[in-house]
C-alpha positions as CSV (number, residue, x, y, z in Angstrom):
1,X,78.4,-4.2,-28.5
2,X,76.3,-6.4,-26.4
3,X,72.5,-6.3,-26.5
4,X,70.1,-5.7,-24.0
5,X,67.6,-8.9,-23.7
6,X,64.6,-7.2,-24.5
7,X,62.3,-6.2,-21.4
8,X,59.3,-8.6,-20.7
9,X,55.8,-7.2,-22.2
10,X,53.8,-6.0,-19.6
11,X,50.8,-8.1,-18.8
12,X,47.5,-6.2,-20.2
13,X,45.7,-4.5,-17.2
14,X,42.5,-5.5,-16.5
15,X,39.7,-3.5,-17.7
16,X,37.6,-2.2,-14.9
17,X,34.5,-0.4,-14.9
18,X,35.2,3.5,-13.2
19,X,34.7,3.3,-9.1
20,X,33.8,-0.4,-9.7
21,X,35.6,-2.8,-7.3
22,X,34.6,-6.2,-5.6
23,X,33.9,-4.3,-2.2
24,X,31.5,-2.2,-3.8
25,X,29.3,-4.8,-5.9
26,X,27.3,-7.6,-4.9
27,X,26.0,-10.2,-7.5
28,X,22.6,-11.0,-6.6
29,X,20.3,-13.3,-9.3
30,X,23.4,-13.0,-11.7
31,X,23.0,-9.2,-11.6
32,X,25.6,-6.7,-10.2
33,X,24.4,-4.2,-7.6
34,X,26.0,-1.4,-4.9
35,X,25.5,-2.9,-1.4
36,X,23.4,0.2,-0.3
37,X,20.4,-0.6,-3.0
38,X,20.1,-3.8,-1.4
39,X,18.1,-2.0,1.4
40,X,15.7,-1.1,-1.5
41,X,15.4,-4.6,-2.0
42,X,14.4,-5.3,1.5
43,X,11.7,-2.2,1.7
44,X,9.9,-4.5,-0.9
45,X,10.1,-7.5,0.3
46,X,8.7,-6.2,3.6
47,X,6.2,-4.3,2.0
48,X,4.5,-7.0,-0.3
49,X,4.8,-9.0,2.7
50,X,2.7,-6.8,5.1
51,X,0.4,-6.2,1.6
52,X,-0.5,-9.7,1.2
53,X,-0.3,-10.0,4.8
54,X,-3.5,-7.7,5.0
55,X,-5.4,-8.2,1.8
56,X,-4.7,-11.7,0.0
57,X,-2.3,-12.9,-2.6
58,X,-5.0,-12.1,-5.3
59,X,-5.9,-8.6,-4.1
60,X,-2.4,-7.1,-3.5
61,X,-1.6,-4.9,-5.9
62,X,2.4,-3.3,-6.9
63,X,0.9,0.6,-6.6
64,X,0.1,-0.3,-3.2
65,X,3.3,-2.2,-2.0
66,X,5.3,0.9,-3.4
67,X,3.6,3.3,-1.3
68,X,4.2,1.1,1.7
69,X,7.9,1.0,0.8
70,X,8.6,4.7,-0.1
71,X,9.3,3.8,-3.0
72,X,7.4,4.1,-7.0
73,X,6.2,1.3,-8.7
74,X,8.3,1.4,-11.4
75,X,11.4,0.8,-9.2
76,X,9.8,-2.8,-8.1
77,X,11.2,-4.1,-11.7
78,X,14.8,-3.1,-11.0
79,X,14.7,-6.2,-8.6
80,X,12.0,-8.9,-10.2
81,X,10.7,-9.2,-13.4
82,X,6.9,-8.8,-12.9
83,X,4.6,-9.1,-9.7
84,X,4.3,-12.6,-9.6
85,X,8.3,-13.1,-9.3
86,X,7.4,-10.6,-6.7
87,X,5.0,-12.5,-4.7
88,X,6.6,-16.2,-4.8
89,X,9.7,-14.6,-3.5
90,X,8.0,-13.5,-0.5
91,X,5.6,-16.5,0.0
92,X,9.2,-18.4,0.0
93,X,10.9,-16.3,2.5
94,X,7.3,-16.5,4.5
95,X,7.1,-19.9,4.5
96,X,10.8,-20.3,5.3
97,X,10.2,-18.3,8.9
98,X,6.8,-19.8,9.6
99,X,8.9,-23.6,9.5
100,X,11.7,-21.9,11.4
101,X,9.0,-20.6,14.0
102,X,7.8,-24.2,14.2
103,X,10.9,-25.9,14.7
104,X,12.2,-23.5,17.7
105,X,8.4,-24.0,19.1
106,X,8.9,-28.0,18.7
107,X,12.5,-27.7,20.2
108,X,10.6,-26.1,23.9
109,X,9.0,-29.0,24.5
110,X,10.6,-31.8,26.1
111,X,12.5,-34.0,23.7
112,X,11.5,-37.9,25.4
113,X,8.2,-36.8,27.0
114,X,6.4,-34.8,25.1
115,X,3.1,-36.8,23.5
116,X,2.6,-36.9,20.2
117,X,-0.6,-34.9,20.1
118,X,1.1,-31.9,21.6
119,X,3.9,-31.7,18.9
120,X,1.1,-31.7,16.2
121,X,-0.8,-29.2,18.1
122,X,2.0,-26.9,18.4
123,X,2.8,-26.6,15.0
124,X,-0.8,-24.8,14.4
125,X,-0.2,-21.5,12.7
126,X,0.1,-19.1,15.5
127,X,2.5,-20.8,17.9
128,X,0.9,-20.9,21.6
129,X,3.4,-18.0,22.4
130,X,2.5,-15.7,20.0
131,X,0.2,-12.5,20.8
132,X,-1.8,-12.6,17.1
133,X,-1.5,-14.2,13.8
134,X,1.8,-12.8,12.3
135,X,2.5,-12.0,8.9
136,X,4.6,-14.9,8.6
137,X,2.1,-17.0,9.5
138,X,-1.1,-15.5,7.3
139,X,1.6,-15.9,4.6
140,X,2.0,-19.5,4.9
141,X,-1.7,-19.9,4.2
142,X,-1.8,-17.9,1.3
143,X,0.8,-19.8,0.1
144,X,-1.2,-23.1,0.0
145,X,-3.5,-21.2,-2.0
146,X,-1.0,-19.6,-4.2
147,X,0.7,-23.4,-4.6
148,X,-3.2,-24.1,-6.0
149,X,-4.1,-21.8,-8.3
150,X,-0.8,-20.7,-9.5
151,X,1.0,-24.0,-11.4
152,X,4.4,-21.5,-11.7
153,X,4.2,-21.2,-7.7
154,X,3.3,-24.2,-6.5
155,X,6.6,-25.7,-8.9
156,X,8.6,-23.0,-6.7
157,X,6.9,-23.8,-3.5
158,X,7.0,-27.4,-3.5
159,X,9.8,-28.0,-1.8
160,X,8.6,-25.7,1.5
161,X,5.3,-27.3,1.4
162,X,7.2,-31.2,1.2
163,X,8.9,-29.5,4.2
164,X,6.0,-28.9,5.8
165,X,4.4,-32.1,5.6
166,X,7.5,-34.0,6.5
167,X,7.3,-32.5,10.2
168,X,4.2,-34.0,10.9
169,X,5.1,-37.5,9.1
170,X,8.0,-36.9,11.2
171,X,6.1,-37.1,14.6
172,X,3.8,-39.8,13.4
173,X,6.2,-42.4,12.4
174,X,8.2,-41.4,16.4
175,X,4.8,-41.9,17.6
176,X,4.2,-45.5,15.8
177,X,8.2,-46.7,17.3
178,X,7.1,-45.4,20.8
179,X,4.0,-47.4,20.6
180,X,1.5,-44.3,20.4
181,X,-0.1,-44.7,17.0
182,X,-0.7,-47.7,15.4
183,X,1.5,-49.0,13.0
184,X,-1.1,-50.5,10.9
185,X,-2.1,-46.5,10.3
186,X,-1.4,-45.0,6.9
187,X,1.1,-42.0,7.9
188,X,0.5,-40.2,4.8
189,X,-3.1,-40.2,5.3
190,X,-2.2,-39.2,9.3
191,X,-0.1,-36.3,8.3
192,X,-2.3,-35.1,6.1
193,X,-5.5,-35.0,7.8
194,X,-3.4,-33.2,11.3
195,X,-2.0,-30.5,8.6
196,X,-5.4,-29.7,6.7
197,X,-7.1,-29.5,10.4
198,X,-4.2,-27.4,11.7
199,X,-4.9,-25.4,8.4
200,X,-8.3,-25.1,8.8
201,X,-8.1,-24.1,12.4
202,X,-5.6,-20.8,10.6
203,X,-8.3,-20.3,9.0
204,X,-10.9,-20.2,11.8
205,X,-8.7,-18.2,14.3
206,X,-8.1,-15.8,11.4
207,X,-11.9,-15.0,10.8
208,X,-11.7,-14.5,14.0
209,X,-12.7,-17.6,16.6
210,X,-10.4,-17.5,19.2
211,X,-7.7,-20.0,19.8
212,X,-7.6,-22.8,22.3
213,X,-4.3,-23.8,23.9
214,X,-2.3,-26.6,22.8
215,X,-2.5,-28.4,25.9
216,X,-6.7,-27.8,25.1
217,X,-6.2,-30.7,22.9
218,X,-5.7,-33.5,25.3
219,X,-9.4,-33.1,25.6
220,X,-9.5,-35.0,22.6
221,X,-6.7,-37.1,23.3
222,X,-9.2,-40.0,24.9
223,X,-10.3,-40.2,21.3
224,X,-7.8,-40.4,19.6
225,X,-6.2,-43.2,21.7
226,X,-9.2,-45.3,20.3
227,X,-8.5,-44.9,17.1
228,X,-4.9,-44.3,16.8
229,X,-3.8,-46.7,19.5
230,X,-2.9,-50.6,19.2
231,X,-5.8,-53.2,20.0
């Protein structure tokens, strides 16, 4: 009698957890999740954004940003570990929209002519097209202060705020090839006294002095030809 080769063993299946599949699971932060509790997510995030928005980094508070979300406070730690997780997430995605906001405002003015002083004026928080301060940028100011007193924030932050200050080294060193600015002039020290005066001005317009027009600033421009200029 001749003998049937035995049949090949079946390949184990793979274990699966009940209704799980890859459609129906997103891995965010290492952790799996249903697609539809992202939107809970998002409530948050938009939430503690209008909440430090209106009453500081130090002042918001997690009962609060629930309410605003629909949602209980409890359910905040299904998605970060504590409030301060919380709060540098949303300074980060702030701060990501305010340079955004910037760079489209920087791209409307034209590329070859534009002077120098009016790209640094127009990347003052609250664009020259925008109604009010928005959220995203009252958050970019908090987030200076949060990169100050928080030393786990401002290790998160550092790269935005490096991002920040490179657009205006950006248009200073352009300005000292086109013959603008003088060359013997420390850029550093340029960029940073045009970002804590465009800072400053946030500040100003948000306790409530009005804003001046970019183009406002050429009234100063005579000035700064005297200083800035080549002998």
């Amino acid at each position: 009698m001749v003998k049937k080769a035995p049949a090949p063993a079946k390949k184990a299946a793979k274990k699966r957890t009940p209704g799980r599949t890859d459609k129906n699971v997103v891995n965010v932060d290492g952790r799996d999740r249903r697609p539809w509790a992202l939107a809970s997510r998002e409530r948050l995030l938009i939430a503690a954004t209008e909440e430090i928005a209106a009453v500081g980094f130090e002042r918001a508070r997690l009962s609060e940003i629930a309410d605003r979300a629909q949602m209980t406070p409890g359910s905040v730690y299904t998605w970060f570990a504590n409030k301060e997780e919380l709060f540098r997430e949303v300074l980060e995605e702030a701060f990501d929209a305010q340079l955004l906001s910037n760079a489209r405002s920087l791209e409307k003015l034209p590329a070859d002519s534009a002077p120098w002083l009016l790209k640094i004026a127009t990347l003052i928080p609250r664009n020259s097209d925008d109604d009010d301060f928005t959220n995203a940028q009252k958050l970019l100011v908090e987030t200076y202060y949060a990169s100050w007193r928080d030393p786990l924030a401002r290790d998160v932050l550092a790269p935005r705020v490096r991002q920040h200050f490179a657009m205006y080294t950006k248009i200073i060193d352009e300005a000292k090839e086109d013959g603008g600015i003088d060359v013997s002039l420390d850029t550093q020290m340029l960029a940073s006294l045009f970002l804590g005066l465009a800072m400053g001005l946030a500040l100003v317009g948000m306790a409530g002095i009005g804003q001046t027009d970019p183009v406002n600033w050429f009234n100063i421009g005579v000035l700064a030809d005297q200083v800035m200029r080549p002998k």
